[in-house]
Each structure stands twice: as structure tokens, then as C-alpha cells.
N, C-alpha and C positions, 0 to 999 in steps of 0.2 A: 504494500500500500504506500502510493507517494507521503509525504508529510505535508503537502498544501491539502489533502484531503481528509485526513483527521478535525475529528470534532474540537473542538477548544471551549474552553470557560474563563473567567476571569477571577482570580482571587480575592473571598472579601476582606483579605486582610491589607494586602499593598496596590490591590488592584491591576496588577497584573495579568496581562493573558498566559496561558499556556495548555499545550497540547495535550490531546490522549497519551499516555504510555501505556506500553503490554501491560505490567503489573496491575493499572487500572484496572484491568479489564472485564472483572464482574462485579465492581462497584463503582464506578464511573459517576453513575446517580449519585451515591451520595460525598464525592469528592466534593471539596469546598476550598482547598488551601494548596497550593503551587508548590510548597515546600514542607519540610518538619519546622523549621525555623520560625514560617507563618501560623502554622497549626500549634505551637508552644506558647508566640505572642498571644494567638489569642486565647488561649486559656490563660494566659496572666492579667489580660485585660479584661475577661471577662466578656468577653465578641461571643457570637451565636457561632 
């Protein structure tokens, strides 16, 4: 699969876009965060 063809979303932590990866790929749905980095912030800040 090219990579201009992958889905993408946008992080609600830095806003950010970023791609599907394999790893995603049977929770895709409920990915929210572009990295671990963003997913730690926000549970320090208390972000959904």
C-alpha cells in the first residue's frame, strides 16, 4: 500500500497529523495520540 493512501488523524494533544501504522491495525478507532510522549502528556494534564 502506497503511504499517500493510508488513513491519517490528527493528535489531540499537539495536533498533529499522522499516519496509519501496521501495529495500529485493529484499533485504529480508538487511537487518539501520534506518540507515547503525547499519550503521557495527556494523562498529566488530564486531556480526554
Amino acid at each position: 500500500m502506497k503511504k499517500g493512501l493510508l488513513p491519517s488523524k490528527v493528535c489531540v494533544v499537539c495536533g498533529r497529523p499522522f499516519n496509519w501504522r501496521k501495529r495500529w491495525a485493529r484499533c485504529w478507532e480508538q487511537v487518539r495520540y501520534c506518540s507515547e510522549r503525547c499519550r503521557r502528556s495527556a494523562r498529566r494534564s488530564g486531556a480526554p
